[in-house]
ChimeraX commands (.cxc) that place a marker at each C-alpha (Angstrom):
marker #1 position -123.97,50.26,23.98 radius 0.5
marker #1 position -126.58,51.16,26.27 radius 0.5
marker #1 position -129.65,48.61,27.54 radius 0.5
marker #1 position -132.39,50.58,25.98 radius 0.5
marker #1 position -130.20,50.84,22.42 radius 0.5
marker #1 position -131.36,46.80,22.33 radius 0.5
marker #1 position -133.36,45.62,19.18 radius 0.5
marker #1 position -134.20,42.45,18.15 radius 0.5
marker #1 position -133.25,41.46,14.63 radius 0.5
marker #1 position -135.95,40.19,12.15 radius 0.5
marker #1 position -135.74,37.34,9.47 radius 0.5
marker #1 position -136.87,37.72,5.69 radius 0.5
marker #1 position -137.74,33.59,4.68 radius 0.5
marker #1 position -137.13,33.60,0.60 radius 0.5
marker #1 position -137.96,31.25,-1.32 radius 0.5
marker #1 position -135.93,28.89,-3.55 radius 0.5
marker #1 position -136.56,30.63,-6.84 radius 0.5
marker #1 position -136.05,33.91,-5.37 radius 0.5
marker #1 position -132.89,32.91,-3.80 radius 0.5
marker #1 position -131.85,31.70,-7.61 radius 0.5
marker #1 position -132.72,34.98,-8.90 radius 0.5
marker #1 position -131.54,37.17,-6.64 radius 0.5
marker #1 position -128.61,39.88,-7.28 radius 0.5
marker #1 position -126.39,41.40,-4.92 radius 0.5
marker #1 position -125.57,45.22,-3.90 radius 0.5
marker #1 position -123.14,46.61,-1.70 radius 0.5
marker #1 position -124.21,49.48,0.24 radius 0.5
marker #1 position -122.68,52.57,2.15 radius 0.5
marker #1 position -124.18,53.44,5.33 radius 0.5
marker #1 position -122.94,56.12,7.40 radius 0.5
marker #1 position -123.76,56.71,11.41 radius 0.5
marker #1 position -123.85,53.68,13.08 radius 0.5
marker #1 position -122.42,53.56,16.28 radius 0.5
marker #1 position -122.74,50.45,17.82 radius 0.5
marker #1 position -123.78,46.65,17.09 radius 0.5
marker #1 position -127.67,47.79,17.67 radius 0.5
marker #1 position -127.74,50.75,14.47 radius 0.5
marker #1 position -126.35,47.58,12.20 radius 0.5
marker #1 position -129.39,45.56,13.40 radius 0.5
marker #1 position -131.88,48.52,13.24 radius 0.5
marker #1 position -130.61,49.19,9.84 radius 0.5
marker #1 position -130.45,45.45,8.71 radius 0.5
marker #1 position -134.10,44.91,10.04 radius 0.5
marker #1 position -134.98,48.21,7.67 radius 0.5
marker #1 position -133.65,46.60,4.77 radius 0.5
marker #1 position -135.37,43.40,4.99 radius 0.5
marker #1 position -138.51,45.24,5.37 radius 0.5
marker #1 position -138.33,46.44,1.83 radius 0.5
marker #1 position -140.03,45.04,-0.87 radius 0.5
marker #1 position -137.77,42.62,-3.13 radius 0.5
marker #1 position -135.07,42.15,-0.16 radius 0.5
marker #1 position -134.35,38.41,-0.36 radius 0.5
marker #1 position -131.82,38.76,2.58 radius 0.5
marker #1 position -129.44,41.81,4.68 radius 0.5
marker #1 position -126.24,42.01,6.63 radius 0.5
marker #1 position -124.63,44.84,7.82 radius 0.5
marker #1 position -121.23,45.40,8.78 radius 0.5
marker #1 position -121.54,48.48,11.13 radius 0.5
marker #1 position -118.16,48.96,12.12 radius 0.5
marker #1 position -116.99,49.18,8.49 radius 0.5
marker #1 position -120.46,50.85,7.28 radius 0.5
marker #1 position -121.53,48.52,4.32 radius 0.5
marker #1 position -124.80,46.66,3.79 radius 0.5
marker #1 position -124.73,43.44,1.63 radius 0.5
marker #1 position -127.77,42.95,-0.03 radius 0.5
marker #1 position -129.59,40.13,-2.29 radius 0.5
marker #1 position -132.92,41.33,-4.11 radius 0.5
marker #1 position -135.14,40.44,-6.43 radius 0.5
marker link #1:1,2 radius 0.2
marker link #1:2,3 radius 0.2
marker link #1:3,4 radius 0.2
marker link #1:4,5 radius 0.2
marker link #1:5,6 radius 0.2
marker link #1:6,7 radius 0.2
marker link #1:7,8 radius 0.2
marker link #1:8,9 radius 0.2
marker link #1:9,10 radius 0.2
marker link #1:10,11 radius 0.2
marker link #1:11,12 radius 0.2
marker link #1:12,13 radius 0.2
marker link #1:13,14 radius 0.2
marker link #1:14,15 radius 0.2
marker link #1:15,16 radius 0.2
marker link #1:16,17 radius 0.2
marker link #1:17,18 radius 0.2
marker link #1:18,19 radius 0.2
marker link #1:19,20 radius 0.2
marker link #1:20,21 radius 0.2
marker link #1:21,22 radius 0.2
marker link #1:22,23 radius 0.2
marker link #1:23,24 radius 0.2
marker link #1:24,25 radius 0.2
marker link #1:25,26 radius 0.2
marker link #1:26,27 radius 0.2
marker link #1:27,28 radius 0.2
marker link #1:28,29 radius 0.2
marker link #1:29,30 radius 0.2
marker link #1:30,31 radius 0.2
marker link #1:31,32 radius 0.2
marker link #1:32,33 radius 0.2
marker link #1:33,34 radius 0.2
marker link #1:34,35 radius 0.2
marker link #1:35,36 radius 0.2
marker link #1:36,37 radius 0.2
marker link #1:37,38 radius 0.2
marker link #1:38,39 radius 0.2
marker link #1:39,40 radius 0.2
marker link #1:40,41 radius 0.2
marker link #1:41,42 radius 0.2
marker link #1:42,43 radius 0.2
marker link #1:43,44 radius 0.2
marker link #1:44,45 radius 0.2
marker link #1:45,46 radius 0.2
marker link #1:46,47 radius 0.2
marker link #1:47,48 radius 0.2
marker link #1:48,49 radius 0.2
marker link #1:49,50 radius 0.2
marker link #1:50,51 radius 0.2
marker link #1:51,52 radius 0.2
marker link #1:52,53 radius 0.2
marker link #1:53,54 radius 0.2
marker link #1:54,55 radius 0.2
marker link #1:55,56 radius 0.2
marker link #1:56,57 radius 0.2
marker link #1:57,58 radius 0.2
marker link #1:58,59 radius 0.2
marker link #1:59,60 radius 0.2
marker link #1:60,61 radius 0.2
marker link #1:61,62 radius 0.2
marker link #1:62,63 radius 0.2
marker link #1:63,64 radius 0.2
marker link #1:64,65 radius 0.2
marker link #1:65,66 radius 0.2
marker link #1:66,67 radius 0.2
marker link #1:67,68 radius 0.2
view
């Protein structure tokens, strides 16, 4: 991992009611290489509309999603 690879992971705040209703989803995601590409993707995620919260694994390459 290299010193400019650094990124600084985000936070999605959800509500109680979306919490409640959220549903989960398992993703694939192929081509990270380090702790940094998880973050970068995780940060993508949470951008999206409807993302309640993100984590990615990157070493095994999944995403665990809750949405709305």
């Amino acid at each position: 991992m290299q010193d400019q690879c650094y990124v600084t992971p985000t936070t999605q705040p959800a509500s109680a009611d979306e919490i409640n209703d959220a549903r989960m989803a398992t993703l694939a995601i192929w081509g990270m290489g380090c702790r940094n590409c998880g973050t970068r993707a995780q940060n993508a995620l949470l951008a999206l509309e409807g993302v309640v919260s993100a984590a990615v694994d990157w070493e095994r390459g999944l995403a665990y999603v809750d949405y709305v």
